[in-house]
Each structure stands twice: as C-alpha cells, then as structure tokens.
PyMOL Python script that loads the backbone (N, CA, C, O; Angstrom):
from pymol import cmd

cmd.read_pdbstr("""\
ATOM      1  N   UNK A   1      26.691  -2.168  -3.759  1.00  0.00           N
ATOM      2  CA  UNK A   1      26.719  -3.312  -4.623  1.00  0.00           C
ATOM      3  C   UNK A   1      25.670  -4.313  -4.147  1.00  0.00           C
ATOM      4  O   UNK A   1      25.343  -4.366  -2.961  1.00  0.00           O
ATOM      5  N   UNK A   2      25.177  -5.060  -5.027  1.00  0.00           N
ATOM      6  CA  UNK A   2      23.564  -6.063  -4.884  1.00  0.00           C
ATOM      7  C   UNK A   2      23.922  -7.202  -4.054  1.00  0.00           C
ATOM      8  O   UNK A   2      24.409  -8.060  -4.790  1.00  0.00           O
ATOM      9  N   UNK A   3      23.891  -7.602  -2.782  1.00  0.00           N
ATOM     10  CA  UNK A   3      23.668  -8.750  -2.418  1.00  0.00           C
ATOM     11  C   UNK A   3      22.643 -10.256  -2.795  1.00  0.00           C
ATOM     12  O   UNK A   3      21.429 -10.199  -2.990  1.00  0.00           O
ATOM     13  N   UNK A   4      23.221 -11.150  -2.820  1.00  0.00           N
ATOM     14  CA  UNK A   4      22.599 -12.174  -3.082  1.00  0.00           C
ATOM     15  C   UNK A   4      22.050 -12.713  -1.785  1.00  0.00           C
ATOM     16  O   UNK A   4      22.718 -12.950  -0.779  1.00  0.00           O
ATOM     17  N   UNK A   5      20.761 -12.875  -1.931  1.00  0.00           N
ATOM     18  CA  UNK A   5      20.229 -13.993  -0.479  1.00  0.00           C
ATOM     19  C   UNK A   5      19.497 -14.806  -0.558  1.00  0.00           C
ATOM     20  O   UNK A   5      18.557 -14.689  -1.344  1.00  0.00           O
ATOM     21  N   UNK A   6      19.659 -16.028   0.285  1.00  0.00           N
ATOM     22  CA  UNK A   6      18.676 -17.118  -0.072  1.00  0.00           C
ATOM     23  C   UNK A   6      18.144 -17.779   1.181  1.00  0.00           C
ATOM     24  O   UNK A   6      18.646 -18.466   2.070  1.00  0.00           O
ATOM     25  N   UNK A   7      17.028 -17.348   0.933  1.00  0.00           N
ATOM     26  CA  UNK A   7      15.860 -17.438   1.769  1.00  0.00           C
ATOM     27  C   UNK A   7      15.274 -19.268   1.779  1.00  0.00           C
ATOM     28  O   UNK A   7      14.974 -19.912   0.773  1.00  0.00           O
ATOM     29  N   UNK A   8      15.240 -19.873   3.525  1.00  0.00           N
ATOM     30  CA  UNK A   8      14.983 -21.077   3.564  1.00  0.00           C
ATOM     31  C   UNK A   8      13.661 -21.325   4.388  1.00  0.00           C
ATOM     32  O   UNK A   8      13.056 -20.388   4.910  1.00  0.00           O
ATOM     33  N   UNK A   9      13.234 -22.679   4.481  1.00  0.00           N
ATOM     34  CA  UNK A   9      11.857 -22.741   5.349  1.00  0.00           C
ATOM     35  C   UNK A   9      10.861 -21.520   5.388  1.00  0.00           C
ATOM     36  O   UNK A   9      10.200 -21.125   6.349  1.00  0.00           O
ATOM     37  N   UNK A  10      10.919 -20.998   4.047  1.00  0.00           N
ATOM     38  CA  UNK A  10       9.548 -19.840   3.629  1.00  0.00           C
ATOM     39  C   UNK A  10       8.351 -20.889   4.215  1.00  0.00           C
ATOM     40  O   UNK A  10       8.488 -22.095   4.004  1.00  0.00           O
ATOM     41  N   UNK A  11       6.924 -20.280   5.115  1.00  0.00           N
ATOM     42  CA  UNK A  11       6.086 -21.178   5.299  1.00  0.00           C
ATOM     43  C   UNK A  11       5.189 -21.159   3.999  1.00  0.00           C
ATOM     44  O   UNK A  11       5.154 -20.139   3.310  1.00  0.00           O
ATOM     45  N   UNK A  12       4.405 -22.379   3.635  1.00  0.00           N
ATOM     46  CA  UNK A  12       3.565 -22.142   2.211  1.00  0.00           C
ATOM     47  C   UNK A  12       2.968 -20.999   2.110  1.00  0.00           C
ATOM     48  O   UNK A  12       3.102 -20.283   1.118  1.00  0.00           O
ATOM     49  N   UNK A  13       2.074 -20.625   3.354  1.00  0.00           N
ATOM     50  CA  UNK A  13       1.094 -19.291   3.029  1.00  0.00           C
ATOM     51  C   UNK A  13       2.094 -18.218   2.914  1.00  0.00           C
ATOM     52  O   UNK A  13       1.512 -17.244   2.436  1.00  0.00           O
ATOM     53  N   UNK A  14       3.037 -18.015   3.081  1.00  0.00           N
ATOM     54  CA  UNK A  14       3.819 -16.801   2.876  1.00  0.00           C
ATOM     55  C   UNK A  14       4.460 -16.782   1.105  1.00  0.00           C
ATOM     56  O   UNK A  14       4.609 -15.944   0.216  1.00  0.00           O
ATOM     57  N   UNK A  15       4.639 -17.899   1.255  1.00  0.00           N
ATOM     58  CA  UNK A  15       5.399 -18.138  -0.149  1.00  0.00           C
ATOM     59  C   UNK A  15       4.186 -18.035  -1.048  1.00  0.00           C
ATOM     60  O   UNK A  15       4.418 -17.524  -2.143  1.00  0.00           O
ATOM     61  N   UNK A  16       2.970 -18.406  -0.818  1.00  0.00           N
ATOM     62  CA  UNK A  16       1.731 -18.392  -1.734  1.00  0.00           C
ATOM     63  C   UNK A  16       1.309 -16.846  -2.341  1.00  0.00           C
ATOM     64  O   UNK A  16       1.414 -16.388  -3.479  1.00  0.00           O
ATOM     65  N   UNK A  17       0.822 -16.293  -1.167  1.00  0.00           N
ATOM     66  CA  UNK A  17       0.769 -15.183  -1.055  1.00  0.00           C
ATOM     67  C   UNK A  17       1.837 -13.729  -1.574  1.00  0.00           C
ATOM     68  O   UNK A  17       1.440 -12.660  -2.037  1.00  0.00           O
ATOM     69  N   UNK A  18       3.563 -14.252  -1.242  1.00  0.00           N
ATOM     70  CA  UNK A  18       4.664 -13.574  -2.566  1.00  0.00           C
ATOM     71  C   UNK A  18       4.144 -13.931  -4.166  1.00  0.00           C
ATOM     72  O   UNK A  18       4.097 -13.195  -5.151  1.00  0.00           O
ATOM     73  N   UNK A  19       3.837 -15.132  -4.029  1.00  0.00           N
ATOM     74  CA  UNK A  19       3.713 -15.775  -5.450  1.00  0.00           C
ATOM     75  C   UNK A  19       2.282 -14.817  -6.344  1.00  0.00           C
ATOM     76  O   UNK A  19       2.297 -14.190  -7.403  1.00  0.00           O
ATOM     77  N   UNK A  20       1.342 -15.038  -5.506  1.00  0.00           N
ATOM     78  CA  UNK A  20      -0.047 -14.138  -5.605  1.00  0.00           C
ATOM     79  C   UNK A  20       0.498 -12.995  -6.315  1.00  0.00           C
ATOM     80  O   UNK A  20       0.609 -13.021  -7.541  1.00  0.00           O
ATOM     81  N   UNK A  21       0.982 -11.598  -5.343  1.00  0.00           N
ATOM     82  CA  UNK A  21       1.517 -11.102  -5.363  1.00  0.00           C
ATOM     83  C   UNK A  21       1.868 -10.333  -6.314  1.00  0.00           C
ATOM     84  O   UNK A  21       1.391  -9.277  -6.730  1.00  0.00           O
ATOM     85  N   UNK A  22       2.951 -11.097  -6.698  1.00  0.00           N
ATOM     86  CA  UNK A  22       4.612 -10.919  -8.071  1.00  0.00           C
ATOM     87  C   UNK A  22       3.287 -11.421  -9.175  1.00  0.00           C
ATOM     88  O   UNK A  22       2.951 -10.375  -9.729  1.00  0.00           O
ATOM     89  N   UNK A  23       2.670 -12.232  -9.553  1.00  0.00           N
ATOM     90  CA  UNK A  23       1.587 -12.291 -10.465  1.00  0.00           C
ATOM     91  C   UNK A  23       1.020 -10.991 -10.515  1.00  0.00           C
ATOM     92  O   UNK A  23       1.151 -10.331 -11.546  1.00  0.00           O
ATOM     93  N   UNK A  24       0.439 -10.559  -9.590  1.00  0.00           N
ATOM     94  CA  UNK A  24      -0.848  -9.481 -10.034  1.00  0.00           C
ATOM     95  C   UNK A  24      -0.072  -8.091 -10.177  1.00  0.00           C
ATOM     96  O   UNK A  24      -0.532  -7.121 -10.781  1.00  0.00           O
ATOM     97  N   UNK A  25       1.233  -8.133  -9.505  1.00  0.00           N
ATOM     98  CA  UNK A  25       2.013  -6.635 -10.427  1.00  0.00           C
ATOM     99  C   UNK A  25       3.096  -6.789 -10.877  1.00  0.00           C
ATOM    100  O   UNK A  25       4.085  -6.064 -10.769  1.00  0.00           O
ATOM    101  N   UNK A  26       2.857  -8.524 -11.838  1.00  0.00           N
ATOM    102  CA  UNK A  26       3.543  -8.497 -13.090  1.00  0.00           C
ATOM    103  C   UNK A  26       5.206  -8.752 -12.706  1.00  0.00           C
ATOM    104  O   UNK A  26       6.047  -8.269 -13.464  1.00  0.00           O
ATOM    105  N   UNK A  27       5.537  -9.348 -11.781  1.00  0.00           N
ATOM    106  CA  UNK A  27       7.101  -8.780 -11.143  1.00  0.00           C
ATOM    107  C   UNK A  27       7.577 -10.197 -11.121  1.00  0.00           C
ATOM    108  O   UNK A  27       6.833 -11.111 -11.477  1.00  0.00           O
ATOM    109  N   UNK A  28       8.750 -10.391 -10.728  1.00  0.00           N
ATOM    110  CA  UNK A  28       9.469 -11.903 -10.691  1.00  0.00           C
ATOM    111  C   UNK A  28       8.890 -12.109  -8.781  1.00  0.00           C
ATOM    112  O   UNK A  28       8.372 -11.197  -8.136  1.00  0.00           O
ATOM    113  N   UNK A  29       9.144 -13.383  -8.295  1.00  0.00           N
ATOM    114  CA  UNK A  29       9.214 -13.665  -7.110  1.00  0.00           C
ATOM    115  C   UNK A  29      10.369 -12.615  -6.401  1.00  0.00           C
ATOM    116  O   UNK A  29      10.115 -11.759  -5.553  1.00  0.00           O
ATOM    117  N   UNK A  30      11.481 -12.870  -6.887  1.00  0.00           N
ATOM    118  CA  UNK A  30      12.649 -11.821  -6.643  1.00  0.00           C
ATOM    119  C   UNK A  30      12.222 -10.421  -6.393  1.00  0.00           C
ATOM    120  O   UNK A  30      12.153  -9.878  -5.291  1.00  0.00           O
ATOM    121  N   UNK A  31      11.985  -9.980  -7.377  1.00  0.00           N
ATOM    122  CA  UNK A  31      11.304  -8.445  -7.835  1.00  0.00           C
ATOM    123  C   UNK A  31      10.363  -8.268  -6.748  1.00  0.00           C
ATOM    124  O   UNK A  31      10.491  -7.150  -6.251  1.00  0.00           O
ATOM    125  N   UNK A  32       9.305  -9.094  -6.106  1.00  0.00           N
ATOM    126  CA  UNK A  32       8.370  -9.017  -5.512  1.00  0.00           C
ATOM    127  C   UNK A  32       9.113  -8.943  -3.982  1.00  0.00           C
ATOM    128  O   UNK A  32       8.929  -7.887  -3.377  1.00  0.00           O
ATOM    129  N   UNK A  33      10.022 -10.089  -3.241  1.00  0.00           N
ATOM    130  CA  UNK A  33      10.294 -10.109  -2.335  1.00  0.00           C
ATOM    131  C   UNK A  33      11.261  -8.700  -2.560  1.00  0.00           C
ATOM    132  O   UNK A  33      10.349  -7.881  -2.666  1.00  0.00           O
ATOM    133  N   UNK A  34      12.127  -8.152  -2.657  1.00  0.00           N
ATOM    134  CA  UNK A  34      12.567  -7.044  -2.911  1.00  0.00           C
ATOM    135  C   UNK A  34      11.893  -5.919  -2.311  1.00  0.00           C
ATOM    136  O   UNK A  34      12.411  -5.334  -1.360  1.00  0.00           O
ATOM    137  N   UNK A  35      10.777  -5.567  -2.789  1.00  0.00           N
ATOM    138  CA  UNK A  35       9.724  -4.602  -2.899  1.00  0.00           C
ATOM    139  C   UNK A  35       9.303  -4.737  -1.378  1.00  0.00           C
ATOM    140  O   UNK A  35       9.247  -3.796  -0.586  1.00  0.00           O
ATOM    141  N   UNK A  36       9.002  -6.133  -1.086  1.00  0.00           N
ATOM    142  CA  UNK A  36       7.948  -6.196  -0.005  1.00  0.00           C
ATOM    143  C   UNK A  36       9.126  -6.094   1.355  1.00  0.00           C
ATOM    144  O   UNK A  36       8.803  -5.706   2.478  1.00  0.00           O
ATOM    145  N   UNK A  37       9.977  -6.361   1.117  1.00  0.00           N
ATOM    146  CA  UNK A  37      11.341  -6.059   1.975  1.00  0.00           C
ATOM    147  C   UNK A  37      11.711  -4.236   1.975  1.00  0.00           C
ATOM    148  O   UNK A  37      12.241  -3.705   2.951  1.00  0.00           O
ATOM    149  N   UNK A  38      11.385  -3.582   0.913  1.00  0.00           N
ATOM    150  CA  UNK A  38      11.791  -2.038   1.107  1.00  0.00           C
ATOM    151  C   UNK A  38      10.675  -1.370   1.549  1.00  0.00           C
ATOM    152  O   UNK A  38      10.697  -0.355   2.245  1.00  0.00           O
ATOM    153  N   UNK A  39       9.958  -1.788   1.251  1.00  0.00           N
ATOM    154  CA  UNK A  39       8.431  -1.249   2.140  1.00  0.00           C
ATOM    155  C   UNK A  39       8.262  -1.443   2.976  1.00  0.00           C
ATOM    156  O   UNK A  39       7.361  -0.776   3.484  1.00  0.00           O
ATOM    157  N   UNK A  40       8.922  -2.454   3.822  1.00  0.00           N
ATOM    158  CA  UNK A  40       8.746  -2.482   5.624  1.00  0.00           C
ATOM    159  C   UNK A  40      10.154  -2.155   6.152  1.00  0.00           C
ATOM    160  O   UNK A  40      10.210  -1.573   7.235  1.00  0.00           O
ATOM    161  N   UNK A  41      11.093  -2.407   5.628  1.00  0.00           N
ATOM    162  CA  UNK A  41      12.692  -2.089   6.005  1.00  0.00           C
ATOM    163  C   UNK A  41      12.910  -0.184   5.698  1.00  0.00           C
ATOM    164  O   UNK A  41      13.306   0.574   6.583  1.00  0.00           O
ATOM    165  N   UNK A  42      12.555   0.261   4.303  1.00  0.00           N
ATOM    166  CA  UNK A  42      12.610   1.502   4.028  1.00  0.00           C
ATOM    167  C   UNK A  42      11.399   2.494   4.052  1.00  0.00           C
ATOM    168  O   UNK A  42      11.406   3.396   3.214  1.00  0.00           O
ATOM    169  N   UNK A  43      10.483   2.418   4.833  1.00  0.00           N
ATOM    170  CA  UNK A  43       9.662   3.106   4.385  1.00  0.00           C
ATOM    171  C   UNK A  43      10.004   4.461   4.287  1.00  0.00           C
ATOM    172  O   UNK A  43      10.955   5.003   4.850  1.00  0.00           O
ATOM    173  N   UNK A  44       8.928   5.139   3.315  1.00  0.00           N
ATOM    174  CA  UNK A  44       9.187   6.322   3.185  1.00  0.00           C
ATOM    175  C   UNK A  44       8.301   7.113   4.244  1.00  0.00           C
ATOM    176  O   UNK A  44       7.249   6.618   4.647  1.00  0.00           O
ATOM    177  N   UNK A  45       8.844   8.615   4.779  1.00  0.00           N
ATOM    178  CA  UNK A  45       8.436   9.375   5.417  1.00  0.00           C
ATOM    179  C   UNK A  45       7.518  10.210   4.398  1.00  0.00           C
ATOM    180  O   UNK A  45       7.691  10.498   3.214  1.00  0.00           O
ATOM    181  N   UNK A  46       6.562  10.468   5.221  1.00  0.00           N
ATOM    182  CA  UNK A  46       5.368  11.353   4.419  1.00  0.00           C
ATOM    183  C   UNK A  46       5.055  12.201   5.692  1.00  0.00           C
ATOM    184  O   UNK A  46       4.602  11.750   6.744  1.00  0.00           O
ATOM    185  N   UNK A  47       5.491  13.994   5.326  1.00  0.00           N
ATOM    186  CA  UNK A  47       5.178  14.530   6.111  1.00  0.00           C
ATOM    187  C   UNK A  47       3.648  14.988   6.490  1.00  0.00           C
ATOM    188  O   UNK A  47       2.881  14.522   5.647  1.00  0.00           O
ATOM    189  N   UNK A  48       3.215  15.472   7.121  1.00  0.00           N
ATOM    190  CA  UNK A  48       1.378  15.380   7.351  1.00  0.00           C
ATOM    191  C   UNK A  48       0.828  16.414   6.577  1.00  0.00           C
ATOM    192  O   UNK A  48      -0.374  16.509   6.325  1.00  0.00           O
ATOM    193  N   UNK A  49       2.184  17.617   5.990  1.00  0.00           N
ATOM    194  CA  UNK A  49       1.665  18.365   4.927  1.00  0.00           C
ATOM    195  C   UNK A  49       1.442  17.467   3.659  1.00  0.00           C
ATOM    196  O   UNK A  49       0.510  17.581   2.862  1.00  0.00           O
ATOM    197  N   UNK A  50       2.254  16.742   3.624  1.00  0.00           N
ATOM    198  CA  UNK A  50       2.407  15.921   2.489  1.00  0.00           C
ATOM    199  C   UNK A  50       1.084  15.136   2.258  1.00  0.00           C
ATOM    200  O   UNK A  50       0.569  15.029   1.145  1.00  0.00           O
ATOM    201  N   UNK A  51       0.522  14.538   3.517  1.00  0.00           N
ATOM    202  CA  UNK A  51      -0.490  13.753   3.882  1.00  0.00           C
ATOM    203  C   UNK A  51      -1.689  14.952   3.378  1.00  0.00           C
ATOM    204  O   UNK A  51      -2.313  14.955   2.316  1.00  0.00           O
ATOM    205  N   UNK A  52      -1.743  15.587   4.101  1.00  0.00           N
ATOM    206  CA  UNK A  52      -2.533  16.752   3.497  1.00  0.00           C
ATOM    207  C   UNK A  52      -3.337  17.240   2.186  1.00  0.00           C
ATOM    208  O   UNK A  52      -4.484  17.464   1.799  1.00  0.00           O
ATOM    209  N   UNK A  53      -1.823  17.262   1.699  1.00  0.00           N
ATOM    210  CA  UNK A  53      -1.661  17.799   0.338  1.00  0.00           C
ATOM    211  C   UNK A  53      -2.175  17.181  -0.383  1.00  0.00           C
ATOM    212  O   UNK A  53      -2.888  17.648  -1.271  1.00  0.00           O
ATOM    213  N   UNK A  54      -1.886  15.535  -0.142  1.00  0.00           N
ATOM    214  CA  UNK A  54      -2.415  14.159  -1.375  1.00  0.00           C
ATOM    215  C   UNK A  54      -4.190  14.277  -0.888  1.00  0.00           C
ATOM    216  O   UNK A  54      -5.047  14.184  -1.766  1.00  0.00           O
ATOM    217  N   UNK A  55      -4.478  14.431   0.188  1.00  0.00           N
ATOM    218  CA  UNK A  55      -5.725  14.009   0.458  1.00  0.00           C
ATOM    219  C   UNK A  55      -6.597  15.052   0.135  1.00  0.00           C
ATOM    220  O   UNK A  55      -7.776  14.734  -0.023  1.00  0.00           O
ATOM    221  N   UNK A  56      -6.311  16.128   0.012  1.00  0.00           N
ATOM    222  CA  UNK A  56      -7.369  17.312  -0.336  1.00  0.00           C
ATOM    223  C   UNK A  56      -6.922  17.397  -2.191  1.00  0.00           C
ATOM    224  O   UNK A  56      -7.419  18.211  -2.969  1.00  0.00           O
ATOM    225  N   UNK A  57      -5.880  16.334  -2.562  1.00  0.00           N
ATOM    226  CA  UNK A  57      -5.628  16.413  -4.220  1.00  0.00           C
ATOM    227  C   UNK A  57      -6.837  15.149  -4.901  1.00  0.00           C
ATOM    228  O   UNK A  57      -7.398  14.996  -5.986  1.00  0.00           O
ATOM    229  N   UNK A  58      -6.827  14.600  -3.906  1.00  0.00           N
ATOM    230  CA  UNK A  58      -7.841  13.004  -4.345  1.00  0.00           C
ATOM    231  C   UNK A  58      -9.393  13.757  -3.986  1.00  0.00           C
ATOM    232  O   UNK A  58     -10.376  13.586  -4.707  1.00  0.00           O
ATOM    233  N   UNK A  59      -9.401  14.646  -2.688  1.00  0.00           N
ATOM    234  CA  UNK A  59     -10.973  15.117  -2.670  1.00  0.00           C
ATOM    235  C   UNK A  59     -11.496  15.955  -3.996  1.00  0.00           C
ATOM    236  O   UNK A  59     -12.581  15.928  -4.575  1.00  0.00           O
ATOM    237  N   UNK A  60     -10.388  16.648  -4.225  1.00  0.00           N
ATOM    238  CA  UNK A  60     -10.887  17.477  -5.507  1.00  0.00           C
ATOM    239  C   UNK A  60     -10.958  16.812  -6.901  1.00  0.00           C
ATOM    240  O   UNK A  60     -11.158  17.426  -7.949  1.00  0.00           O
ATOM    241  N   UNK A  61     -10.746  15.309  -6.765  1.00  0.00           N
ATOM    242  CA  UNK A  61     -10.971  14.703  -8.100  1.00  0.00           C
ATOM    243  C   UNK A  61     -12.004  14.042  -8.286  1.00  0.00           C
ATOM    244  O   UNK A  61     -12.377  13.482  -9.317  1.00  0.00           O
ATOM    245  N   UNK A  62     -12.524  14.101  -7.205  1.00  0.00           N
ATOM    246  CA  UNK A  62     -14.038  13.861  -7.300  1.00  0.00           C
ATOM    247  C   UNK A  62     -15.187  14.190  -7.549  1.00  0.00           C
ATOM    248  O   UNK A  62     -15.418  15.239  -6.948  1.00  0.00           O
ATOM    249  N   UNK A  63     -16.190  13.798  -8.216  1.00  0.00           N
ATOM    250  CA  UNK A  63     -17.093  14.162  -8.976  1.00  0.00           C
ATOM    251  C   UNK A  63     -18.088  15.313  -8.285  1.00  0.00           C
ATOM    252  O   UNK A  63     -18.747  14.883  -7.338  1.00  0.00           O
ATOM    253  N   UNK A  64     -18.304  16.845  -8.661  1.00  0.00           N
ATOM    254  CA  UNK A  64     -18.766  17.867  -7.586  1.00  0.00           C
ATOM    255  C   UNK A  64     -20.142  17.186  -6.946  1.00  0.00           C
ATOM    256  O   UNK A  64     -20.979  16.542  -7.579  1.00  0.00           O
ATOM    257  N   UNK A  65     -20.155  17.421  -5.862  1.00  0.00           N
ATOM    258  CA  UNK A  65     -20.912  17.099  -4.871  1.00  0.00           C
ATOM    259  C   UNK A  65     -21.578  15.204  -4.675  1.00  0.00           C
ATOM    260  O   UNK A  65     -22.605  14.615  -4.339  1.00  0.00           O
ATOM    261  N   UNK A  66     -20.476  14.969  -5.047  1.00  0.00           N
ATOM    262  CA  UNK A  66     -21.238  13.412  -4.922  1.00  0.00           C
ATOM    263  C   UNK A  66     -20.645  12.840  -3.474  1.00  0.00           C
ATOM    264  O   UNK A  66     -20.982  11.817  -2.878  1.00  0.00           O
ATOM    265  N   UNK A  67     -19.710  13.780  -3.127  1.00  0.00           N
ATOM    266  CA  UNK A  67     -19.378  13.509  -1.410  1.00  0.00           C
ATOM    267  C   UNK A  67     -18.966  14.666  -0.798  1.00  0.00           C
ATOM    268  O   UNK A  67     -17.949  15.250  -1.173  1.00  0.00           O
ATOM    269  N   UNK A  68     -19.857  15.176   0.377  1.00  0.00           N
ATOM    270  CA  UNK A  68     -20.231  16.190   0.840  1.00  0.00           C
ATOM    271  C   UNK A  68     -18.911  15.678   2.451  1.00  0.00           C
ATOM    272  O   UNK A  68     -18.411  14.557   2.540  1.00  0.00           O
ATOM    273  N   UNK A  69     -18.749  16.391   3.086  1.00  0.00           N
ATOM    274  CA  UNK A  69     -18.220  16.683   3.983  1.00  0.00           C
ATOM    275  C   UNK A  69     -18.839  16.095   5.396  1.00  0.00           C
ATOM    276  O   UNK A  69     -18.234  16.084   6.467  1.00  0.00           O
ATOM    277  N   UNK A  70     -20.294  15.565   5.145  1.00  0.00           N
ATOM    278  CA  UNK A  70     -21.132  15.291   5.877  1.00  0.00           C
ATOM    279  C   UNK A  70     -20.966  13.794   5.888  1.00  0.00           C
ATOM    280  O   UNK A  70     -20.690  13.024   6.807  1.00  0.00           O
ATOM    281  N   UNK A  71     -21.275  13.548   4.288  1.00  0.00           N
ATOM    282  CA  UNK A  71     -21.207  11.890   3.989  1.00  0.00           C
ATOM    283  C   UNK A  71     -19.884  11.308   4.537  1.00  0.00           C
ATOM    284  O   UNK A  71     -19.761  10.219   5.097  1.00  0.00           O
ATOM    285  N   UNK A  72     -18.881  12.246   4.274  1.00  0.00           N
ATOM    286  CA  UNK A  72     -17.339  11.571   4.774  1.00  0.00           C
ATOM    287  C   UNK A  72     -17.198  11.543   6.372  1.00  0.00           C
ATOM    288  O   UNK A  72     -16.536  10.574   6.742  1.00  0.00           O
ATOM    289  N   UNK A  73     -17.609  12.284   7.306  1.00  0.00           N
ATOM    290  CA  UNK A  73     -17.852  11.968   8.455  1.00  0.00           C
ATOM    291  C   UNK A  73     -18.798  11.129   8.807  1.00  0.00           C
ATOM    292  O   UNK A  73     -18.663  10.339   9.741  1.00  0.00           O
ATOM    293  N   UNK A  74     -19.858  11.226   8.081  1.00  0.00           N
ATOM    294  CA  UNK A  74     -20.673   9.653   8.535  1.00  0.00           C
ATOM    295  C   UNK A  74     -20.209   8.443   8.076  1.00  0.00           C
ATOM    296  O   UNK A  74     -20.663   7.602   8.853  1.00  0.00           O
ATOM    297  N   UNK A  75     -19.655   7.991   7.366  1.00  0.00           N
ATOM    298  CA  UNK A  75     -18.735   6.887   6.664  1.00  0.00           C
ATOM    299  C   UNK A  75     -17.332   6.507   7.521  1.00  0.00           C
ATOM    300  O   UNK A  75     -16.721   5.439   7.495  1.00  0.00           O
ATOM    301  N   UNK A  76     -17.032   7.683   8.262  1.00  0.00           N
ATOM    302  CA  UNK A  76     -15.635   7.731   9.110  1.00  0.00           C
ATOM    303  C   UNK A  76     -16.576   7.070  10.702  1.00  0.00           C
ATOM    304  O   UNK A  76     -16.059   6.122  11.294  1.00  0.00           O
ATOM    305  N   UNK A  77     -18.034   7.726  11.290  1.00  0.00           N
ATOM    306  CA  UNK A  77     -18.223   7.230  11.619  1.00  0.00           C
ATOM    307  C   UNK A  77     -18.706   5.617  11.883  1.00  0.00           C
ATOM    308  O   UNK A  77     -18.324   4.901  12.809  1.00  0.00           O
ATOM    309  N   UNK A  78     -19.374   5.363  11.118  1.00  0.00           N
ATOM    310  CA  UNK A  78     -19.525   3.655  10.481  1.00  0.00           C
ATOM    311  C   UNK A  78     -18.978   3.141  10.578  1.00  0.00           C
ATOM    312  O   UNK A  78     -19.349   2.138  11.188  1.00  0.00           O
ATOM    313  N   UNK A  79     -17.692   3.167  10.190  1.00  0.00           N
ATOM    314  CA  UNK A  79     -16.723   2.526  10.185  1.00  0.00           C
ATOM    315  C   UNK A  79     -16.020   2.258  11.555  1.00  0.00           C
ATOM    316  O   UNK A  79     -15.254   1.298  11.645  1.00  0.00           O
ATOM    317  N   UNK A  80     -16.231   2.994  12.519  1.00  0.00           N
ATOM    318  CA  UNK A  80     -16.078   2.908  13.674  1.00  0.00           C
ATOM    319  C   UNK A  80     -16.758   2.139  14.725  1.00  0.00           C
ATOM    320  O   UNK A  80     -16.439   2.194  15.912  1.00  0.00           O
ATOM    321  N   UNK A  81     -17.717   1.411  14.241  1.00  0.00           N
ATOM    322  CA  UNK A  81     -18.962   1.096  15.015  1.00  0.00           C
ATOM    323  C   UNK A  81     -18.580  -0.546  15.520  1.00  0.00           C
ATOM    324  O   UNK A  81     -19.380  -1.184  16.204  1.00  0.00           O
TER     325      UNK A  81
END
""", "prot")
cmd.dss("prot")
cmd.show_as("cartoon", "prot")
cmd.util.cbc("prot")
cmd.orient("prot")
C-alpha cells in the first residue's frame, strides 16, 4: 500500500534541479521524486550478458562502417587522457 511522505528543508539546487527534471520528462514533482528515489534505492541488476547483449544491439544499429572498431578504441582512449 502507497505511503505518503513529506519531504522538509529540500536545499534550492536540489529542489531546482527535481523541478528541471519532472519538466523535461513531462512528470509531476511527485512522479519525478518517485523515480529518482527507485533508481538509486531499486536499481535494477543488469547481468554483463545483458550488458553485452544491449551493446553489440546499439553497435549494429549503426550506420555500416561509419565506426570501425579502431575509431571506438581511439575515442575510449581520448577519453582517458
């Protein structure tokens, strides 16, 4: 059954930033704190097949050869620098 809670001394940038937020995916403040509470309280497990699976599903939706295997390790490197 749904608990009610009421949240006090939110600091502005936190409360700004929910507010941001619940705007840009359309959601209530409620709806938003909710969400942003099950995503750090519930996260979901993603096994590394799983991890896998999504990441070689997103490589293959990409346009043939516009990212080579080469480019993605130099970009992984870069990013490291």
């Amino acid at each position: 059954m749904p608990v009610s809670l009421t949240l006090k001394n939110i600091p502005d940038a936190v409360y700004e930033r929910l507010k941001a937020a619940a705007e840009l995916h359309r959601r209530s403040l409620n709806s938003e704190a909710i969400v942003c509470l099950e995503s750090v309280l519930l996260p979901s497990r993603v096994t590394p097949s799983d991890r896998l699976a999504r990441a070689r599903e997103l490589r293959a939706g990409l346009p043939p050869g516009q990212f080579t295997a080469k480019d993605i390790d130099a970009a992984k490197r870069a990013g490291r620098k």
